[in-house]
MIKEDREN-8764 format. One record per residue (C-alpha): residue number from 1; y, z, x. Coordinates in steps of 0.2 Angstrom, whole numbers, plus 5000, padded with zeros to 4 digits. Each point is the difference from the previous one (the first is absolute). Layout:
<rs>
   i   yy   zz   xx
 NUM    Y    Z    X
...
</rs>
This chain:
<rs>
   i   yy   zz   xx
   1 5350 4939 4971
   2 5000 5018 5009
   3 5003 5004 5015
   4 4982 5007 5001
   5 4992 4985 4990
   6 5007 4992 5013
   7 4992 5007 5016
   8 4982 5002 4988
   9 5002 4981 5000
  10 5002 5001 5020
  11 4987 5010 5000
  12 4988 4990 4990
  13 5005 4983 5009
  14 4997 5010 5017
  15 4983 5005 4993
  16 4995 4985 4992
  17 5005 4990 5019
  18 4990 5012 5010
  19 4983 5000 4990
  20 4998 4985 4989
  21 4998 4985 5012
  22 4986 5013 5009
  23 4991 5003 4984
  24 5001 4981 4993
  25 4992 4995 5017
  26 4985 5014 4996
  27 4999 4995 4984
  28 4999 4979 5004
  29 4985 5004 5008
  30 4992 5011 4989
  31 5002 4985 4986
  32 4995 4989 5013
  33 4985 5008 5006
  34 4993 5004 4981
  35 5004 4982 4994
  36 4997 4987 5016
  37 4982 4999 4993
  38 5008 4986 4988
  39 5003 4992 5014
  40 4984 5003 5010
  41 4991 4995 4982
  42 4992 4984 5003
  43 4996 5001 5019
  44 4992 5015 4995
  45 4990 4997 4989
  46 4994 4983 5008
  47 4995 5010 5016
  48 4992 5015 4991
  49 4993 4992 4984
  50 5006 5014 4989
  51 5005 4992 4983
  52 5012 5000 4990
  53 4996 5016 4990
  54 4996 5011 5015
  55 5018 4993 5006
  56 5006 5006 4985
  57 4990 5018 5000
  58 5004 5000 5020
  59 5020 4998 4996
  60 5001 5012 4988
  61 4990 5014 5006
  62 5013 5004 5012
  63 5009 5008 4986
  64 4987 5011 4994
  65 5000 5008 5017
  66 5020 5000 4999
  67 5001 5010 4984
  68 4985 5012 5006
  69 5010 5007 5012
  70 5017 4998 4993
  71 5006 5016 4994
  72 4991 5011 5014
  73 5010 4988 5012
  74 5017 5005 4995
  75 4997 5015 4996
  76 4996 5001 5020
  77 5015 4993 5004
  78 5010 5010 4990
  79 4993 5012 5008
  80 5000 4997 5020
  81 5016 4985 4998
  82 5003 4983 5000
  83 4999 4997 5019
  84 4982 5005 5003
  85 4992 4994 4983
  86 5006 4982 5004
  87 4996 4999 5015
  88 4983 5006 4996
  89 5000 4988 4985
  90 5004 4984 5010
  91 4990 5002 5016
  92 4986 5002 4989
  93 5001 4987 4987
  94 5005 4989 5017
  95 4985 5005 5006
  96 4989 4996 4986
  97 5009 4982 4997
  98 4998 4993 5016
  99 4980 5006 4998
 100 5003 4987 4985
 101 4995 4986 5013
 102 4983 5006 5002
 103 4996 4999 4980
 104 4987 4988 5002
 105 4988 5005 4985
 106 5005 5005 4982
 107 4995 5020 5003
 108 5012 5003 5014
 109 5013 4990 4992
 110 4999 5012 4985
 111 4998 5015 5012
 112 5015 4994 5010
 113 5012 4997 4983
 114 4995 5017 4995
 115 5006 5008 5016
 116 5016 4991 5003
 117 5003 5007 4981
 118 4997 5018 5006
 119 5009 4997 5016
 120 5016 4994 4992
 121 5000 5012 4985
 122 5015 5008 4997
 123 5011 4991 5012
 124 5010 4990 4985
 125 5003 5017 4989
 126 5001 5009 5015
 127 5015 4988 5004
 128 5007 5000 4982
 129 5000 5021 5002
 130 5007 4997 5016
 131 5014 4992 4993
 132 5005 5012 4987
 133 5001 5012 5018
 134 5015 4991 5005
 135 5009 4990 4983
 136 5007 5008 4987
 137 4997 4993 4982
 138 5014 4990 4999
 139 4994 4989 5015
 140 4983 5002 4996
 141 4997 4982 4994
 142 5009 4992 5013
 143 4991 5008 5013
 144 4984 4997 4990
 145 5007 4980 4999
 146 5001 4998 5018
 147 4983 5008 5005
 148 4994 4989 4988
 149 5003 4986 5011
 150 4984 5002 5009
 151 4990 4992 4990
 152 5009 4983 4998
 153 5005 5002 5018
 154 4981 5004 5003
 155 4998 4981 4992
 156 5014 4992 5007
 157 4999 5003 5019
 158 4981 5005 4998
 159 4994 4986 4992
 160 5006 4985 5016
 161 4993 5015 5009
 162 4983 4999 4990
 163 4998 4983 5001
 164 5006 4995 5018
 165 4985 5015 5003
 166 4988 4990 4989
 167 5005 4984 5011
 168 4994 5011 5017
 169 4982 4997 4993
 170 4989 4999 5014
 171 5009 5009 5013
 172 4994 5011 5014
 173 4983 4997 4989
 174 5007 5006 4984
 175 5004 4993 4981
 176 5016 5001 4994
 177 4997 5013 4987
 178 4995 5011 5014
 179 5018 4996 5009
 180 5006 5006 4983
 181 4994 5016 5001
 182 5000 5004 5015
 183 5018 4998 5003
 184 5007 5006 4984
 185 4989 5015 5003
 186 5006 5004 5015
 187 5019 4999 4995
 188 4998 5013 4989
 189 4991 5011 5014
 190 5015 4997 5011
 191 5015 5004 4984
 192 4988 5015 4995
 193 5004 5008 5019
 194 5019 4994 5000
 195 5003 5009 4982
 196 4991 5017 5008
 197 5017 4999 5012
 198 5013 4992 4989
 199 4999 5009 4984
 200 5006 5017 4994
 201 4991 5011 4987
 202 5016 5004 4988
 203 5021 4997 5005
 204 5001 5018 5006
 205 4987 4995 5015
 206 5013 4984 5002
 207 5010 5000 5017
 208 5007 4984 4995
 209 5012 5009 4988
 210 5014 5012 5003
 211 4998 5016 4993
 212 5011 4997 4986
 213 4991 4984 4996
 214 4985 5012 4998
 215 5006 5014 4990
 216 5008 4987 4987
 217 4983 4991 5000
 218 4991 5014 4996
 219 5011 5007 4989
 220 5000 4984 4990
 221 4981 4999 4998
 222 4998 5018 4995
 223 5010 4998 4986
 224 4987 4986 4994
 225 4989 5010 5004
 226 5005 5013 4988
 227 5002 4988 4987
 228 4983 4992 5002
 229 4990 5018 4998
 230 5011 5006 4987
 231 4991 4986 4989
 232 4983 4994 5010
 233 4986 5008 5005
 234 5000 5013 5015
 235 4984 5003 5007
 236 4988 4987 5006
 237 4987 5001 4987
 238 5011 5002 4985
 239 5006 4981 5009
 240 4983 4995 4997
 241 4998 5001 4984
 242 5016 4998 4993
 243 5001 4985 4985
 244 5013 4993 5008
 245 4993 4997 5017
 246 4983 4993 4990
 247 5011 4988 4991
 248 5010 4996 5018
 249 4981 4995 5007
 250 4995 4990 4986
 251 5016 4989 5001
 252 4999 4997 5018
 253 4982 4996 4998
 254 5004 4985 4990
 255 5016 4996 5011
 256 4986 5000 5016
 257 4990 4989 4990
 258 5010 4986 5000
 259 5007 5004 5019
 260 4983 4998 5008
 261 4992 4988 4989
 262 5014 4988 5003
 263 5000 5005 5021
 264 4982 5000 5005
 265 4998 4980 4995
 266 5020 4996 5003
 267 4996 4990 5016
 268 4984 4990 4990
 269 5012 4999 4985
 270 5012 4990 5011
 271 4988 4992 5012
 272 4993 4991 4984
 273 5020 4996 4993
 274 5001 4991 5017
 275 4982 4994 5001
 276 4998 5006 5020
 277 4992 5014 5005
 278 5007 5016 5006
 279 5006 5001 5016
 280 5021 4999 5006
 281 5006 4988 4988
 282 4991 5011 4983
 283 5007 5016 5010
 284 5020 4990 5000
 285 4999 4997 4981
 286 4993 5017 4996
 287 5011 5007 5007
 288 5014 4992 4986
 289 4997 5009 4986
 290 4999 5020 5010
 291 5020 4991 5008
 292 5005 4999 4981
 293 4992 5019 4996
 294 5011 5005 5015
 295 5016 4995 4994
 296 4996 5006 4981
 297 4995 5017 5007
 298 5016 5003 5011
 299 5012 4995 4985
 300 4988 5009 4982
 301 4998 5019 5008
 302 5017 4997 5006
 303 5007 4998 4982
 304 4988 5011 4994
 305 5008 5015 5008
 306 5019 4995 4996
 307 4996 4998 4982
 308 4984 5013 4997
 309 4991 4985 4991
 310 4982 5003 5011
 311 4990 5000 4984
 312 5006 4983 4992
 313 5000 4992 5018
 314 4984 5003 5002
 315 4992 4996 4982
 316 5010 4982 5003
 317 4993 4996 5019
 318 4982 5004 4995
 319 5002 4989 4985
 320 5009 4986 5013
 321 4987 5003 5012
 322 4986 4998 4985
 323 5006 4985 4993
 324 5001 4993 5020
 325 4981 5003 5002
 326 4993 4992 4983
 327 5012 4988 5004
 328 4995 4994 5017
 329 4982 5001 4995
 330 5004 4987 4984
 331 5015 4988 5010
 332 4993 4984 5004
 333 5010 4997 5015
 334 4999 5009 5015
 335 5021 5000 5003
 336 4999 5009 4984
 337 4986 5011 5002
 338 5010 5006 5016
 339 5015 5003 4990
 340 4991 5013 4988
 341 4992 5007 5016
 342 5017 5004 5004
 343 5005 5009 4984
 344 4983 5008 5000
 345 5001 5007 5020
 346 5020 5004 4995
 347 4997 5010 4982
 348 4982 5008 5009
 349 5013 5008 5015
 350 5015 5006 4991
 351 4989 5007 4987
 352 4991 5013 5010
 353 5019 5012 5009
 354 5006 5000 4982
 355 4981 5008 4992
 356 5001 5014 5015
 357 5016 5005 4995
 358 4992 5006 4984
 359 4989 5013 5007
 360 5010 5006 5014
 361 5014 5004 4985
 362 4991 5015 4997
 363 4987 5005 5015
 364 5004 5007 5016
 365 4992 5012 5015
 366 4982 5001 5000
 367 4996 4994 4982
 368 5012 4986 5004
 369 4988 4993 5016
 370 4984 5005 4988
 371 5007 4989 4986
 372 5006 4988 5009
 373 4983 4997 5007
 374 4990 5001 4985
 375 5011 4985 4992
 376 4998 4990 5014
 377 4981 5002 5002
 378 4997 4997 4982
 379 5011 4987 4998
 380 4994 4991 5016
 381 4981 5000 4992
 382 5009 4985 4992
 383 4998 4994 5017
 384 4981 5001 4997
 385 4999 4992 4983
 386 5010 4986 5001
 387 4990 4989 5014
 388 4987 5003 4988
 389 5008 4996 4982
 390 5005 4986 5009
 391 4987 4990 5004
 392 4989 5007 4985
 393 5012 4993 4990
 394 5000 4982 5009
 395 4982 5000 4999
 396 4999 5004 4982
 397 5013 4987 4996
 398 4994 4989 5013
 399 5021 4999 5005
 400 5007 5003 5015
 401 5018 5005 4990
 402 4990 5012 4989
 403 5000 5015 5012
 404 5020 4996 5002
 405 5001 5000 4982
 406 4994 5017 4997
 407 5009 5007 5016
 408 5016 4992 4991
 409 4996 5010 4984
 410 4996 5018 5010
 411 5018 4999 5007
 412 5007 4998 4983
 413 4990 5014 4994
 414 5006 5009 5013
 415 5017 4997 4995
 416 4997 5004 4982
 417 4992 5016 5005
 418 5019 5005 5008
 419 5007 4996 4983
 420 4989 5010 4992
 421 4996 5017 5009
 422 5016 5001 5015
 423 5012 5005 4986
 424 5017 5003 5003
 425 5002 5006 4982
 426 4990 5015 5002
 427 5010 5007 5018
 428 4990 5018 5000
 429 4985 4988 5004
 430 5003 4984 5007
 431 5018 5003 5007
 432 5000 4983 5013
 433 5011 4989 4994
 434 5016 5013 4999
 435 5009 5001 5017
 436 4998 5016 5008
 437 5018 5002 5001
 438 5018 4992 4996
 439 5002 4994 5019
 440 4982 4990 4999
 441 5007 4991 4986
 442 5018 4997 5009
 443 4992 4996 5018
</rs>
């Protein structure tokens, strides 16, 4: 190896010290804060009388509000930096989640989905175009990897979290569902004000490395740069409407399907394995299976990189993580039921860093944060569908495993939709699965 790939991977691992642990943390609580109603579910519903369908409508309307406002989001942030736009984003969505422990009738449960949706769109691809700021391609996967570890994170220590809130039921006059959003809420309030001070716009704004660090930084990412608009779309709109970003959306629609149609009952899906109700004990063993997705993810977008093989990764953990769902919806036994929730959380995780490597092959600058934002707010209108999906598909088969079932069967689609339409064959339009260069395939 170079001399100079040698200091690029000094640079990088400097890079990737200072900025991931803060934007895992930031991340956690965004996936804590959008998917703790799983846990709050049942003492929910019990104290407010909503049912199961306006659970359902409630859960999912967030991301409706999310995908309103996606696009405009980033493209703010694109335009006034990182630093501010997240701040802004999570002091508000803080804000709005915390007011989550005074949603006592169906409407302002709705009205308050809505706007924690609107609050915290474009915080996850504002992050993602964030990160192609400060990676080059070549690390791109494994810096996606790693921020990827605030969802399971978000499950594993936020789950005893949950629950040990849900156990403080009836303190200082409160339920424990209020507890739960009140101080998950105003975590994310507190994170939102820190990342205002501790995080830099782009690397030439970074103190924290020498000037040599700097220029080879930027140097290294303009040359991706170059590459990307030589073959992708330059200017916002053109982004918009380009078939391959409309093919990207649809793919990550069916991958968000099965992501929150399998999180938003996890904790009632394991409180019924173990016959107890949700409290500490459910939050230990839910947080297994996100444990298991940690350690896949670290290792998959790892390999991913060294070998260029993103595309055939990722059609095999979506059809790992599809099996895992049917599978833990069919199994018998509760030991094995766990088990496929294990594969399922682990191919769901590792999945996701390897799809964002395909768009970001080819966008970059203002179309990148504009494209970026329209898959993700598309694709998380899964998000919306799938609580719904679900339980019409249990009522109609009057089966709780139906709804897994089908979830199972959306990943897999998912995955054939890879095969079929993220081609490395035809390079001039789908060029993902190639690595960008000699070194990415020696590194």
């Amino acid at each position: 190896m170079s001399d100079t790939a040698t200091a690029e991977d000094a640079v990088v691992a400097r890079v990737m010290r200072r900025l991931l642990p803060f934007l895992l943390l930031m991340y956690m609580l965004a996936f804590l804060d959008r998917a703790n109603i799983g846990f709050a579910q049942k003492a929910l519903q019990h104290d407010t009388g909503l049912s199961n369908a306006a659970f359902a409508f409630g859960a999912g309307v967030f991301f409706v509000g999310y995908a309103l406002f996606e696009v405009p989001s980033n493209l703010l942030l694109h335009r006034v930096g990182a630093k501010l736009w997240m701040c802004r984003i999570m002091v508000t969505w803080g804000v709005v989640s915390a007011a989550m422990a005074f949603a006592h009738t169906a409407t302002t449960f709705y009205v308050l989905r809505f706007s924690l949706g609107v609050a915290e769109a474009g915080f996850f691809p504002g992050i993602v175009y964030y990160l192609t700021r400060w990676f080059p391609q070549s690390a791109r996967a494994r810096a996606l990897g790693v921020f990827y570890f605030g969802a399971p994170l978000a499950f594993i220590f936020g789950s005893p979290l949950s629950g040990a809130l849900l156990d403080l039921h009836g303190a200082l006059g409160f339920a424990g569902w209020q507890w739960l959003f009140l101080v998950e809420g105003v975590l994310a309030s507190i994170v939102g004000v820190w990342a205002f001070w501790y995080l830099d716009n782009d690397p030439s704004k970074a103190r924290w490395l020498s000037a040599t660090q700097r220029e080879l930084l930027l140097a290294r990412l303009s040359q991706d740069a170059q590459a990307a608009s030589a073959h992708g779309p330059r200017g916002v709109l053109a982004a918009l409407i380009d078939p391959r970003v409309l093919i990207l959306s649809g793919v990550y629609f069916l991958i968000q399907m099965s992501v929150y149609g399998v999180i938003f009952y996890l904790p009632q899906q394991v409180a019924a394995l173990l016959g107890a109700n949700v409290g500490a004990k459910v939050g230990f063993v839910t947080a297994i299976p996100w444990l298991c997705a940690v350690l896949v993810t670290w290792v998959v977008p790892r390999y991913a990189d060294r070998h260029g093989q993103h595309r055939w990764l990722a059609v095999l953990m979506l059809v790992v993580a599809g099996a895992g769902i049917a599978i833990s919806g069919l199994a018998g036994q509760p030991v094995i039921s766990l088990i496929a929730l294990c594969f399922a959380a682990s191919g769901l995780i590792a999945a996701q860093p390897l799809f964002w490597t395909f768009p970001t092959h080819y966008l970059t600058g203002a179309a990148a944060a504009g494209a970026i934002a329209l898959i993700n707010s598309l694709g998380s209108l899964g998000g919306f569908v799938a609580p719904m999906v679900r339980t019409a598909a249990e009522r109609v088969y009057v089966s709780t495993s139906a709804g897994l079932v089908l979830l199972g069967f959306v990943a897999v689609l998912a995955a054939l939709a890879i095969i079929v339409f993220v081609r490395p064959a035809h390079a001039s339009v789908f060029p993902y699965d190639k690595p960008h260069d000699k070194r990415a395939k020696a590194s």
